[in-house]
N, CA, C and O atoms as a CHARMM CRD file, in Angstrom:
* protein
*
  340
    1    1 UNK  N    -34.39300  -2.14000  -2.61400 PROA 1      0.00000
    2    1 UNK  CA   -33.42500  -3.10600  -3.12400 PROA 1      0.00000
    3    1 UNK  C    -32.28100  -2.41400  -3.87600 PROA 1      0.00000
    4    1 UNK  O    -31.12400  -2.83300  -3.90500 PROA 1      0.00000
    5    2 UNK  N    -32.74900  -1.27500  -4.49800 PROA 2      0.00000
    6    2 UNK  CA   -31.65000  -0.53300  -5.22100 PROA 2      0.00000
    7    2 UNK  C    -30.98200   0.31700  -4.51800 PROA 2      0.00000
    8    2 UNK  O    -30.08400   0.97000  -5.04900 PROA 2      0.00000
    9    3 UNK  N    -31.21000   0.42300  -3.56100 PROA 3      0.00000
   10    3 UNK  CA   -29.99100   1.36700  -2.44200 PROA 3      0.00000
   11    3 UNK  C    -29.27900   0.62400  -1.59400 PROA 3      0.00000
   12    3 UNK  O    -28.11100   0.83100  -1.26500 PROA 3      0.00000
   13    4 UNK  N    -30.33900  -0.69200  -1.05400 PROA 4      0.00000
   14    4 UNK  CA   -29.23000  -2.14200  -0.25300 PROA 4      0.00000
   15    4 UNK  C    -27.82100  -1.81900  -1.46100 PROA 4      0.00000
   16    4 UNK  O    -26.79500  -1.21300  -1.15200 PROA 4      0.00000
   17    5 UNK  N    -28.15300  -2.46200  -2.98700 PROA 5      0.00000
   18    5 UNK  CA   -27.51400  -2.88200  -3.86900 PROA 5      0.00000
   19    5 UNK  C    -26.14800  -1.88900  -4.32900 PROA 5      0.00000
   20    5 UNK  O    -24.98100  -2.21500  -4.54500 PROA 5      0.00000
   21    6 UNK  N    -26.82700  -0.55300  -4.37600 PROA 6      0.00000
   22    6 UNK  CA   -25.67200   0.83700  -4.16200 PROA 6      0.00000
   23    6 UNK  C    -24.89500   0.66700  -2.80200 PROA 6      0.00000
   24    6 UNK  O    -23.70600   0.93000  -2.61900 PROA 6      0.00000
   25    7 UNK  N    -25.75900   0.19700  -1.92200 PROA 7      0.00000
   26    7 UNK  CA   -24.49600   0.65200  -0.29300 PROA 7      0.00000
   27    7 UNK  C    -23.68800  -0.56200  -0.17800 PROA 7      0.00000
   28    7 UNK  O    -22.96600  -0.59300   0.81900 PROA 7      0.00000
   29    8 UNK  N    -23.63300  -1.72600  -1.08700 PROA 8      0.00000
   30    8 UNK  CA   -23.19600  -3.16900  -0.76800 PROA 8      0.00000
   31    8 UNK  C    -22.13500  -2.76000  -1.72800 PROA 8      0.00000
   32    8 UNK  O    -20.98500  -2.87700  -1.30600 PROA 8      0.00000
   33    9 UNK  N    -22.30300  -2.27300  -3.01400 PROA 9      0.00000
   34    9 UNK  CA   -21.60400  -1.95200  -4.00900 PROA 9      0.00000
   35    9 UNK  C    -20.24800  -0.65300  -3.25000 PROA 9      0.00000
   36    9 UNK  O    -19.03200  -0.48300  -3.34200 PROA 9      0.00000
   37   10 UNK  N    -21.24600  -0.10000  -2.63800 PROA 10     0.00000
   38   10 UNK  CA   -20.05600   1.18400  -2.36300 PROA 10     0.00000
   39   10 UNK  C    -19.09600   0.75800  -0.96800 PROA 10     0.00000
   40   10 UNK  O    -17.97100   1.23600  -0.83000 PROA 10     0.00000
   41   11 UNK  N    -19.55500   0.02300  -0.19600 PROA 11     0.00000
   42   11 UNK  CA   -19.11400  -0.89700   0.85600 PROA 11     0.00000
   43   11 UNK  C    -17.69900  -1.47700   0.49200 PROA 11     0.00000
   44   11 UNK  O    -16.59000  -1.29200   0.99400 PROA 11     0.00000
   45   12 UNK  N    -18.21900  -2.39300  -0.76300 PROA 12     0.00000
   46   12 UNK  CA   -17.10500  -3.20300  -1.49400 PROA 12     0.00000
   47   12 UNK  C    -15.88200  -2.59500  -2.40900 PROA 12     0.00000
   48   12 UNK  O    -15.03700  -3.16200  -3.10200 PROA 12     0.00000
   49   13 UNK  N    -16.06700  -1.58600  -2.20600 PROA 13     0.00000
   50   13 UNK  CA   -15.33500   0.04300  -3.05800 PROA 13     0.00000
   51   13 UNK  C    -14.27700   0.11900  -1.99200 PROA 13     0.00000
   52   13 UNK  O    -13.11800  -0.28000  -2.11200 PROA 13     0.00000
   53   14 UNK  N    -14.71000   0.56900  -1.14500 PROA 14     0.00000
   54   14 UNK  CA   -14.10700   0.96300  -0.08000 PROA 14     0.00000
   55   14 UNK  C    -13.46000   0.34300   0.57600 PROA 14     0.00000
   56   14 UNK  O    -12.48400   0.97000   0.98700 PROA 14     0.00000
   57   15 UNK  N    -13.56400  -1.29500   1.11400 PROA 15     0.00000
   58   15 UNK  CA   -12.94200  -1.87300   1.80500 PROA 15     0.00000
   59   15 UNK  C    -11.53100  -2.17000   0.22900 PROA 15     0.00000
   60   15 UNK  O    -10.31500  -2.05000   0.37800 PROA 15     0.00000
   61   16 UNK  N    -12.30000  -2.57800  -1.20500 PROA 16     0.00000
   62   16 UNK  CA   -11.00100  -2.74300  -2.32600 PROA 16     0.00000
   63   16 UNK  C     -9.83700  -1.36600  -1.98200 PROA 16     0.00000
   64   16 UNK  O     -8.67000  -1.61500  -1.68100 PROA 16     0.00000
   65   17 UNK  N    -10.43900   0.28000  -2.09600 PROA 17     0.00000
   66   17 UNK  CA    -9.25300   1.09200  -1.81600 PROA 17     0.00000
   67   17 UNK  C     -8.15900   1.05800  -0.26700 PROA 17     0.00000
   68   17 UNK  O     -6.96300   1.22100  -0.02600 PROA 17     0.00000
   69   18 UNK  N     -9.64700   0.68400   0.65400 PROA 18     0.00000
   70   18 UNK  CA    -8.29400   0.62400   2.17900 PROA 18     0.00000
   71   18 UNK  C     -6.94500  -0.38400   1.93100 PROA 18     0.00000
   72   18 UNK  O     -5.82500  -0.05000   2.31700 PROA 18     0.00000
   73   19 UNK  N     -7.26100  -1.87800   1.11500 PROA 19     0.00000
   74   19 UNK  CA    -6.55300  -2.91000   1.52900 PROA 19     0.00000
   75   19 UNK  C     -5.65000  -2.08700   0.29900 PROA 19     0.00000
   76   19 UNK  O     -4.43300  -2.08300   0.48800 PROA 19     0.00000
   77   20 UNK  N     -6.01500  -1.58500  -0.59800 PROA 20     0.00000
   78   20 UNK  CA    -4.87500  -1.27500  -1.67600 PROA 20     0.00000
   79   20 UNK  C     -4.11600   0.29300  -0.95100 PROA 20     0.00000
   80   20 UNK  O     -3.48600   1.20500  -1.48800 PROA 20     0.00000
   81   21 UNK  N     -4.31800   0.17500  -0.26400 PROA 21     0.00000
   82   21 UNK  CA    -3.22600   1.04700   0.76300 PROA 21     0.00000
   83   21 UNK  C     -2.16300   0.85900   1.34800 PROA 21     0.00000
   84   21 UNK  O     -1.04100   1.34900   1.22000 PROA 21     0.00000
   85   22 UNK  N     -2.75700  -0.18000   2.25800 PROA 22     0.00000
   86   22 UNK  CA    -1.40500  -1.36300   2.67900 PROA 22     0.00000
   87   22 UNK  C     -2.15700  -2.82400   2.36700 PROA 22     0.00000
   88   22 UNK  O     -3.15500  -3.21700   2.97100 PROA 22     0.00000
   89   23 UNK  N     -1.77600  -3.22500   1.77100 PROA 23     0.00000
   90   23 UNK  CA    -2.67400  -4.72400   1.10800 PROA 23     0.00000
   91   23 UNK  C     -1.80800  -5.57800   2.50800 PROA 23     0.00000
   92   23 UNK  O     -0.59600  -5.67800   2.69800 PROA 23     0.00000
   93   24 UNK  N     -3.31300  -6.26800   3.58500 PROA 24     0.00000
   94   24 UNK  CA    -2.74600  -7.09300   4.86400 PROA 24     0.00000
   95   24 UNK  C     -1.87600  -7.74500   4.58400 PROA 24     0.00000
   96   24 UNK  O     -1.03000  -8.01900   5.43400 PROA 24     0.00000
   97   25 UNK  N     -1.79500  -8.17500   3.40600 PROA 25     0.00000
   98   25 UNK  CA    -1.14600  -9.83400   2.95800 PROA 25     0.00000
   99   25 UNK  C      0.93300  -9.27600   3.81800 PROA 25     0.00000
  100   25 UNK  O      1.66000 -10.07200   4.41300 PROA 25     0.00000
  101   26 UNK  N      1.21600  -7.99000   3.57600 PROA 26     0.00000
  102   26 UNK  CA     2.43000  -7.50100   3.93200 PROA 26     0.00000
  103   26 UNK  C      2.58200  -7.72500   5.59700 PROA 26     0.00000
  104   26 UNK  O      3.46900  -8.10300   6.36200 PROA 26     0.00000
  105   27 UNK  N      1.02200  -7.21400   5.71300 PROA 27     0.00000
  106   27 UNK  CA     1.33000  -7.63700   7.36400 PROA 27     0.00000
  107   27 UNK  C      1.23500  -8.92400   8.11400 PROA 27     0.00000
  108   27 UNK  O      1.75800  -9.14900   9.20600 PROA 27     0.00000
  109   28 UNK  N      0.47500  -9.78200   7.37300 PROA 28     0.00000
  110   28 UNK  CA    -0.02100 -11.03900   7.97300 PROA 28     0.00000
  111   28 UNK  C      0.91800 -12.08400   7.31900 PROA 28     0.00000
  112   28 UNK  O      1.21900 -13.13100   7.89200 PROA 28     0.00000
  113   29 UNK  N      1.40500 -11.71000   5.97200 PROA 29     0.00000
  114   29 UNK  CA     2.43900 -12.98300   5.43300 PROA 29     0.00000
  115   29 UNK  C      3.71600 -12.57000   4.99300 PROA 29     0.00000
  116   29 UNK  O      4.47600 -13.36700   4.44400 PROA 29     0.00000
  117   30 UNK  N      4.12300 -10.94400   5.26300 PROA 30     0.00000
  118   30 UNK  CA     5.53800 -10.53300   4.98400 PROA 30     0.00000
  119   30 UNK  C      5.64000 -10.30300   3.76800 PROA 30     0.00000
  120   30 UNK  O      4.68800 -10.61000   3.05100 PROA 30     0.00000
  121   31 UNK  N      6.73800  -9.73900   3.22700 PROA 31     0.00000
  122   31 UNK  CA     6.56400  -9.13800   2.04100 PROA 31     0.00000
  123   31 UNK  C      7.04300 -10.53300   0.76100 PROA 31     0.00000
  124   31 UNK  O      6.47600 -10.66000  -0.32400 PROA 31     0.00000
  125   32 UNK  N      7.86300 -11.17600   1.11900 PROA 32     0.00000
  126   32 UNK  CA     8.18600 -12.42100   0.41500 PROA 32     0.00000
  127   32 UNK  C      7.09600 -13.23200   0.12500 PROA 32     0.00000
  128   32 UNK  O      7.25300 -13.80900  -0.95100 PROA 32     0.00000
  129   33 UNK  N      6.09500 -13.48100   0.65900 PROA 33     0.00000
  130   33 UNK  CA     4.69700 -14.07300   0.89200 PROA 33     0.00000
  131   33 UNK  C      3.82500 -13.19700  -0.56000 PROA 33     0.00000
  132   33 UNK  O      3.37300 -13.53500  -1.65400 PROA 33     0.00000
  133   34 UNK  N      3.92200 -12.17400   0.08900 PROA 34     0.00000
  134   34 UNK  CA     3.08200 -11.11500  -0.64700 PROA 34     0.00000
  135   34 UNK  C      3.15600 -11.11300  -1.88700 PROA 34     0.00000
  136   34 UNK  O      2.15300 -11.13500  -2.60100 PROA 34     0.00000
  137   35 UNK  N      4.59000 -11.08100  -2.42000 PROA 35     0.00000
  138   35 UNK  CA     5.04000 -10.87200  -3.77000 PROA 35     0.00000
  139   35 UNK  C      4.51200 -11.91000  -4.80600 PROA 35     0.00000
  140   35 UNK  O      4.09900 -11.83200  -5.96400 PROA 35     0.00000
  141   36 UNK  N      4.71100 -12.99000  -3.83700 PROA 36     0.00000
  142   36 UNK  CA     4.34200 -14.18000  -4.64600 PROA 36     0.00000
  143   36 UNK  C      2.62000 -14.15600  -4.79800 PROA 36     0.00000
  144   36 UNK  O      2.08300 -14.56000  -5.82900 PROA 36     0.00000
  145   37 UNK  N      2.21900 -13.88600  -4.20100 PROA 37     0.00000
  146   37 UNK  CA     0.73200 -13.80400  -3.69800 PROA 37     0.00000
  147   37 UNK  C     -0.10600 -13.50200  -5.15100 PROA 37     0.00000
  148   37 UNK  O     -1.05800 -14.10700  -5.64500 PROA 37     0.00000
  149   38 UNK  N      0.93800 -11.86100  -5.80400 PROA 38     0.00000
  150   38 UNK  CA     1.03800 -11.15900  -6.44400 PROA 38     0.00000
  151   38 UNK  C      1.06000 -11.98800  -7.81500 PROA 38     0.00000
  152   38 UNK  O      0.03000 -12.31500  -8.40600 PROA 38     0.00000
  153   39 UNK  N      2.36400 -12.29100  -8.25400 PROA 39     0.00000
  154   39 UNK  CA     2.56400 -13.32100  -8.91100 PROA 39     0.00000
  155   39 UNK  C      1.63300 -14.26200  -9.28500 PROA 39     0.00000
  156   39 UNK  O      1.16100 -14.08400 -10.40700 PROA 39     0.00000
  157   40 UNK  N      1.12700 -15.46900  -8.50200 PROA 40     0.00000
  158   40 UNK  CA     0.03600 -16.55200  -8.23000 PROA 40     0.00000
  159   40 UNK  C     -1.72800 -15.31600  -9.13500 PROA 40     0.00000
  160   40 UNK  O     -2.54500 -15.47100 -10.04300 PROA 40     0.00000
  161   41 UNK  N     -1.45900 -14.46600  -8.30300 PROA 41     0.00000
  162   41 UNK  CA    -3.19500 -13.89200  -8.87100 PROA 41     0.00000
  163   41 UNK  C     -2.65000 -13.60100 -10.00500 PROA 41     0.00000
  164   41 UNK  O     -2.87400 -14.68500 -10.54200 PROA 41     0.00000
  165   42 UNK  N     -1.97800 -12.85200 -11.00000 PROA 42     0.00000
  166   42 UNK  CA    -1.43200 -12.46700 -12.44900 PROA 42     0.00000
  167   42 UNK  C     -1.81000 -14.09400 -12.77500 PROA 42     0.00000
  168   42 UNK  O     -2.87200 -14.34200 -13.34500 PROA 42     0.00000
  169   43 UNK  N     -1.18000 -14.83900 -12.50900 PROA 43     0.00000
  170   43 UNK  CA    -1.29400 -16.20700 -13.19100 PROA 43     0.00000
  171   43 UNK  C     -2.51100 -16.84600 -13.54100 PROA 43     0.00000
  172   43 UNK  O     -2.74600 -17.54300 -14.52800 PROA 43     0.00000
  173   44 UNK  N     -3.43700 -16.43600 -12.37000 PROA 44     0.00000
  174   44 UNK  CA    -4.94200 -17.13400 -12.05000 PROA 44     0.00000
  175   44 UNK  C     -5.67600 -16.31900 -12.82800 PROA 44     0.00000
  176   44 UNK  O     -6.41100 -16.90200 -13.62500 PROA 44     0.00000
  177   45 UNK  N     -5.69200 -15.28200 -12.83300 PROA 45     0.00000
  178   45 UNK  CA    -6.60300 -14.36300 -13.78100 PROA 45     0.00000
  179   45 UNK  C     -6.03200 -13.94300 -15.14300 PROA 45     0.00000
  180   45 UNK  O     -6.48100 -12.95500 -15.72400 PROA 45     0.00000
  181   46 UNK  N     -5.07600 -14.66600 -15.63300 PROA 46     0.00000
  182   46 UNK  CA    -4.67800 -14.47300 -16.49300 PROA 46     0.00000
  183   46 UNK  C     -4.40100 -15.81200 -18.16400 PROA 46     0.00000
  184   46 UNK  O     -4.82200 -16.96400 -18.27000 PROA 46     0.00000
  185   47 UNK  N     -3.99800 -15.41400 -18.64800 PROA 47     0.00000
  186   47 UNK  CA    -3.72400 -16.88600 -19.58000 PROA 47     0.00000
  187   47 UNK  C     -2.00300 -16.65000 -19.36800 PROA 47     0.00000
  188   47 UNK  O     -1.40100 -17.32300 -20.20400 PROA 47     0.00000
  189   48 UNK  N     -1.54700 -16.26800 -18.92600 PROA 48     0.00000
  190   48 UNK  CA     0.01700 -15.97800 -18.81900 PROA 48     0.00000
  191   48 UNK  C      0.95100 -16.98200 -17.21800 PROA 48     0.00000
  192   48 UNK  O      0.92900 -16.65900 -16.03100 PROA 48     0.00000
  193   49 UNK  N      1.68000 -18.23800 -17.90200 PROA 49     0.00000
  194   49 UNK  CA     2.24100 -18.80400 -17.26800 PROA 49     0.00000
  195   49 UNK  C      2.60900 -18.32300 -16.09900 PROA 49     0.00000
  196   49 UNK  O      2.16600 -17.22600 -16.43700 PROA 49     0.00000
  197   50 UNK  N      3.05500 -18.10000 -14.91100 PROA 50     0.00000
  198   50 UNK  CA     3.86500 -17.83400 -13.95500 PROA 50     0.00000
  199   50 UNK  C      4.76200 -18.65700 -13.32100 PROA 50     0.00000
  200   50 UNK  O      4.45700 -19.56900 -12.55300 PROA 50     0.00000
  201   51 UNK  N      5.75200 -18.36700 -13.61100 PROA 51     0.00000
  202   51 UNK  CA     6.55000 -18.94500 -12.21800 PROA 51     0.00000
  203   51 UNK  C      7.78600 -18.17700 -11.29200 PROA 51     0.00000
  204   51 UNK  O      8.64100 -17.54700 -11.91500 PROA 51     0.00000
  205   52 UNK  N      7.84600 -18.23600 -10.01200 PROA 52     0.00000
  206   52 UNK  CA     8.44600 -17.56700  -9.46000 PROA 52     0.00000
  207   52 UNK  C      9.27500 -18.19100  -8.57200 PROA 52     0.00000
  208   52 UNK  O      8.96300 -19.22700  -7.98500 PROA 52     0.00000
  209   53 UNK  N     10.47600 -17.53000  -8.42300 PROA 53     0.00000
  210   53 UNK  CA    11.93600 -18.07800  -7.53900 PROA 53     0.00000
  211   53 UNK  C     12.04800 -16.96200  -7.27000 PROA 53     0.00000
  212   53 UNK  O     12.28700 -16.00200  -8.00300 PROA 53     0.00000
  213   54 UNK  N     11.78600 -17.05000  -5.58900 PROA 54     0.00000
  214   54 UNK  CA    11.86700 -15.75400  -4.74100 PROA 54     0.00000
  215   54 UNK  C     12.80700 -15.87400  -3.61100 PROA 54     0.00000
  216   54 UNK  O     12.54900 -16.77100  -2.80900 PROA 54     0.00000
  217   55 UNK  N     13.98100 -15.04900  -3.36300 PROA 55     0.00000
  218   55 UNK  CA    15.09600 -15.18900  -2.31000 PROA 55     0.00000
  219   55 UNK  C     14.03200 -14.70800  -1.28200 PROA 55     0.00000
  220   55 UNK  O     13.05600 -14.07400  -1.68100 PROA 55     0.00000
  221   56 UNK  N     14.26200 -15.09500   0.46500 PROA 56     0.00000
  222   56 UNK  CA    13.11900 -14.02600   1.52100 PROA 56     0.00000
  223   56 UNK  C     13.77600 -12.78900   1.92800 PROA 56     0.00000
  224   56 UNK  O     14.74900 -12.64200   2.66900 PROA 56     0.00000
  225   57 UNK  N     12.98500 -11.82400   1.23800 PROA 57     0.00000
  226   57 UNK  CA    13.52400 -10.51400   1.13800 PROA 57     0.00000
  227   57 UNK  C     12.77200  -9.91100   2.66000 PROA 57     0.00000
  228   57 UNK  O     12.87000  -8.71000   2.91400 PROA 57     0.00000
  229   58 UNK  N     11.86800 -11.05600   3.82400 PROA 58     0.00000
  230   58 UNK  CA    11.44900 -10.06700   4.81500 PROA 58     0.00000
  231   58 UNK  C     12.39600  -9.53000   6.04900 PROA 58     0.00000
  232   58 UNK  O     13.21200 -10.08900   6.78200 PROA 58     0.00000
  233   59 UNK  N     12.02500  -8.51100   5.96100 PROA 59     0.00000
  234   59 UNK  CA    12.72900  -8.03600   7.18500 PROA 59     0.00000
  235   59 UNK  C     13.74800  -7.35100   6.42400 PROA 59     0.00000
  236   59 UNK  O     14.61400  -6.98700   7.21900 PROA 59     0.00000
  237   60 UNK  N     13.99100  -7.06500   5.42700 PROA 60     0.00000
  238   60 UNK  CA    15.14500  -6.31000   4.76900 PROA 60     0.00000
  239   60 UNK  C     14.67700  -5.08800   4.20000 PROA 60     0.00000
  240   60 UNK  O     15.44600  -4.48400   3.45100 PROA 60     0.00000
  241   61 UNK  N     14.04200  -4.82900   4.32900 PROA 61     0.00000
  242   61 UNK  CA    13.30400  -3.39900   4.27000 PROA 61     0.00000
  243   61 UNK  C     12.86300  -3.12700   5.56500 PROA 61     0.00000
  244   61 UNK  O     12.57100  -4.08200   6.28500 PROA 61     0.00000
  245   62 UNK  N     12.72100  -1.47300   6.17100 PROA 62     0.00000
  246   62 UNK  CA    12.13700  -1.16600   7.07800 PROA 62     0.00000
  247   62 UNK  C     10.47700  -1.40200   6.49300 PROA 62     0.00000
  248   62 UNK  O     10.16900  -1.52600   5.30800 PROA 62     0.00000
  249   63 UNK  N      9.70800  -1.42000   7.45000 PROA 63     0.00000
  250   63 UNK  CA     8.45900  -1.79300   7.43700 PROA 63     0.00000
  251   63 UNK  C      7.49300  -0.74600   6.45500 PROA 63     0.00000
  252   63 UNK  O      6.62500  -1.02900   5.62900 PROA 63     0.00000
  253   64 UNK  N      7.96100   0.41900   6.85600 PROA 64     0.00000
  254   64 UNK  CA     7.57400   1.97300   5.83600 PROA 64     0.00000
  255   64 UNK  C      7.97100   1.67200   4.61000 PROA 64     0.00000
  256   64 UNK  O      7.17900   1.88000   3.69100 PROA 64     0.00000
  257   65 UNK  N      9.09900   1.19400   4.36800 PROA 65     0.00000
  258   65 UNK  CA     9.20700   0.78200   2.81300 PROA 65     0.00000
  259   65 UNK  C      9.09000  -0.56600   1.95100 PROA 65     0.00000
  260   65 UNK  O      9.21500  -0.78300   0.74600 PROA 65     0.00000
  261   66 UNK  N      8.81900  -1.33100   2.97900 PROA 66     0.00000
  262   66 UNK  CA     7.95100  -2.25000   2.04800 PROA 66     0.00000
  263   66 UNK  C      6.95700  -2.10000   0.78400 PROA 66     0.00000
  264   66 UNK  O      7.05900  -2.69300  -0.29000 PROA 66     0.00000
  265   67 UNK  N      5.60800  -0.82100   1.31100 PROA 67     0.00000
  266   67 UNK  CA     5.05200  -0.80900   0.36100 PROA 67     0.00000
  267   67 UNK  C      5.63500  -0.39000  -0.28400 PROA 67     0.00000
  268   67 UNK  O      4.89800  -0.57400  -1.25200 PROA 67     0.00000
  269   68 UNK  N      6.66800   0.22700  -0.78600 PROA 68     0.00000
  270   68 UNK  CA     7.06900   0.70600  -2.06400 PROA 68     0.00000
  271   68 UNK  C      8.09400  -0.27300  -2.57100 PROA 68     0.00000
  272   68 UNK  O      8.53600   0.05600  -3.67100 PROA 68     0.00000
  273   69 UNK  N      8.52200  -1.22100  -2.15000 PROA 69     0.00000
  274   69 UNK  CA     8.89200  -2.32900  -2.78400 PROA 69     0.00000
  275   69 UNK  C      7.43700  -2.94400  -3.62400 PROA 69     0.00000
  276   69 UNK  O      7.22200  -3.15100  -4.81800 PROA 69     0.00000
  277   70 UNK  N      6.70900  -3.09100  -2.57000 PROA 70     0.00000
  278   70 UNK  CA     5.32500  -4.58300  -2.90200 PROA 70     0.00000
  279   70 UNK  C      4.87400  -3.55700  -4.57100 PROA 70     0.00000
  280   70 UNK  O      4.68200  -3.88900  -5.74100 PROA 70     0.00000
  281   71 UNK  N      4.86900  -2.51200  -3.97300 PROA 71     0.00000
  282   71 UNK  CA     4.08800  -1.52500  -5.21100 PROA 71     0.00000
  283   71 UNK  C      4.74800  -1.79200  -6.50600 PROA 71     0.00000
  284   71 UNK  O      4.14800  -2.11200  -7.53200 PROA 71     0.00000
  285   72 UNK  N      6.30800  -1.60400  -6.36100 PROA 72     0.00000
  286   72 UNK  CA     7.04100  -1.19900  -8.04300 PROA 72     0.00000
  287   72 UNK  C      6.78100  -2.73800  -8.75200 PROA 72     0.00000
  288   72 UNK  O      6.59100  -2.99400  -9.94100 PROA 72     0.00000
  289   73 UNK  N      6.86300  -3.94300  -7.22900 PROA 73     0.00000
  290   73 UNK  CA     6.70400  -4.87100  -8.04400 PROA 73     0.00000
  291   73 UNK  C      5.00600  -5.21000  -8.30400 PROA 73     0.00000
  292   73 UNK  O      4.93900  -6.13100  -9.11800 PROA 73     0.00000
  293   74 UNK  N      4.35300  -4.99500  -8.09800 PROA 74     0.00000
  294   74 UNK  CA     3.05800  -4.99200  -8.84200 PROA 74     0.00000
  295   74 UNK  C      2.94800  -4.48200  -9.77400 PROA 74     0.00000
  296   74 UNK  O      2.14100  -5.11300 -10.45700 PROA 74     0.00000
  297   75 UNK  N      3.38700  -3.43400 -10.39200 PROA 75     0.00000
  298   75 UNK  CA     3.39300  -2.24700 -10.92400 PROA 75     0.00000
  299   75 UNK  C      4.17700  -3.21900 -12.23800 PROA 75     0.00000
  300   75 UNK  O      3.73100  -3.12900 -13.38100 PROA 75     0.00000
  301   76 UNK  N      4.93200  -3.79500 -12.03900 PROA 76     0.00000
  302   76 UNK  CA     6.27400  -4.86600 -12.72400 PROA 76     0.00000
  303   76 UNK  C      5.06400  -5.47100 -13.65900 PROA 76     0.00000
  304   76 UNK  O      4.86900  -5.09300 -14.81400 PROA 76     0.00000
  305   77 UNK  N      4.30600  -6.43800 -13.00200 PROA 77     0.00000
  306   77 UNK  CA     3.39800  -7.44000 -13.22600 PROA 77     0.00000
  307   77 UNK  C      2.40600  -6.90000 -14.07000 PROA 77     0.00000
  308   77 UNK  O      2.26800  -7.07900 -15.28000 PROA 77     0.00000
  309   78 UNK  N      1.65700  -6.14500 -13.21100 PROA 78     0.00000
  310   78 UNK  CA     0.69100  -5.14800 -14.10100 PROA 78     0.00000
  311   78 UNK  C      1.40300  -4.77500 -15.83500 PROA 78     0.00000
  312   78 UNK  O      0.81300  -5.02000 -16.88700 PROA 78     0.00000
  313   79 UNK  N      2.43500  -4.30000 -15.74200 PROA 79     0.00000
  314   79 UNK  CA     2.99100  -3.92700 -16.88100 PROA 79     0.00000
  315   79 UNK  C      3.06400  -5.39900 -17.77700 PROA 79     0.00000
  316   79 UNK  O      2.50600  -5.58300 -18.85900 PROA 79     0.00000
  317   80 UNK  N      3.86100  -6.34100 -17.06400 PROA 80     0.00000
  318   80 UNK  CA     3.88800  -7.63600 -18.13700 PROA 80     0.00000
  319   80 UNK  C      2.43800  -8.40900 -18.40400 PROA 80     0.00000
  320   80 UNK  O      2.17400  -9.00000 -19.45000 PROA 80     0.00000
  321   81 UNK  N      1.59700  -8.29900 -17.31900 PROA 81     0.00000
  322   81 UNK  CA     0.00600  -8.04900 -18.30200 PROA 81     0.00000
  323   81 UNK  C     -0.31600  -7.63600 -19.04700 PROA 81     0.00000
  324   81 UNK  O     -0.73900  -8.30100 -19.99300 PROA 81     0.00000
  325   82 UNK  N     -0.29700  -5.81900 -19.05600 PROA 82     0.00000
  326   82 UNK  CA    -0.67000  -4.96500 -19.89100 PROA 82     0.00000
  327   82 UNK  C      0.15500  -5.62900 -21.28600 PROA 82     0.00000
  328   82 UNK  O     -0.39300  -5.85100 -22.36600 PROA 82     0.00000
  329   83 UNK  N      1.00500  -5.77500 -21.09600 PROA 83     0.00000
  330   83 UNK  CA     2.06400  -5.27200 -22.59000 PROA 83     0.00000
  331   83 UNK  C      2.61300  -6.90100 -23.28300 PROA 83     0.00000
  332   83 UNK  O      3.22800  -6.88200 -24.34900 PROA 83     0.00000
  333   84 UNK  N      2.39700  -7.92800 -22.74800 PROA 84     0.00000
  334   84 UNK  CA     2.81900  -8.70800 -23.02300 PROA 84     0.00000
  335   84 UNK  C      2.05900  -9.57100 -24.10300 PROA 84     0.00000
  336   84 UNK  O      1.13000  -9.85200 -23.34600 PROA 84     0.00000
  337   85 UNK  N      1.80100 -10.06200 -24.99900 PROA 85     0.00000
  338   85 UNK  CA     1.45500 -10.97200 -25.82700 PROA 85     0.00000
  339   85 UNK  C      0.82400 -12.20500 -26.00800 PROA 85     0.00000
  340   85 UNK  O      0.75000 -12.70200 -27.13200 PROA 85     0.00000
């Protein structure tokens, strides 16, 4: 039971680092989708209001640089979690 419980655990490791590689949500709902996606979970797991007014930024990045859009703005969020009050 304690090695099922380690390989279910390390399973669930692994599939969390692949998607935080390219998180699908970019491929399956575009990056405008995504952002908000982003947004919405900060809100849900958080005590911190959200609201978001998003222009559709898809297709305005080449596809290679999306993630580094989706990233700085997570990275945005993360920070107004971390630091915010």
């Amino acid at each position: 039971d304690e090695v099922s419980a380690m390989a279910s655990q390390a399973i669930r490791e692994v599939r969390g680092i692949a998607q935080n590689l390219r998180p699908f949500q970019l491929d399956e709902l575009g990056l405008t989708k995504s952002i908000a996606a982003l947004a919405r979970d900060l809100g849900d797991s958080s005590t911190i209001e959200v609201h978001t007014q998003l222009d559709d930024v898809d297709r305005a990045l080449a596809p290679e640089h999306e993630i580094h859009f989706y990233r700085a703005i997570q990275e945005c969020l993360n920070n107004v979690l971390k630091h915010s009050q």
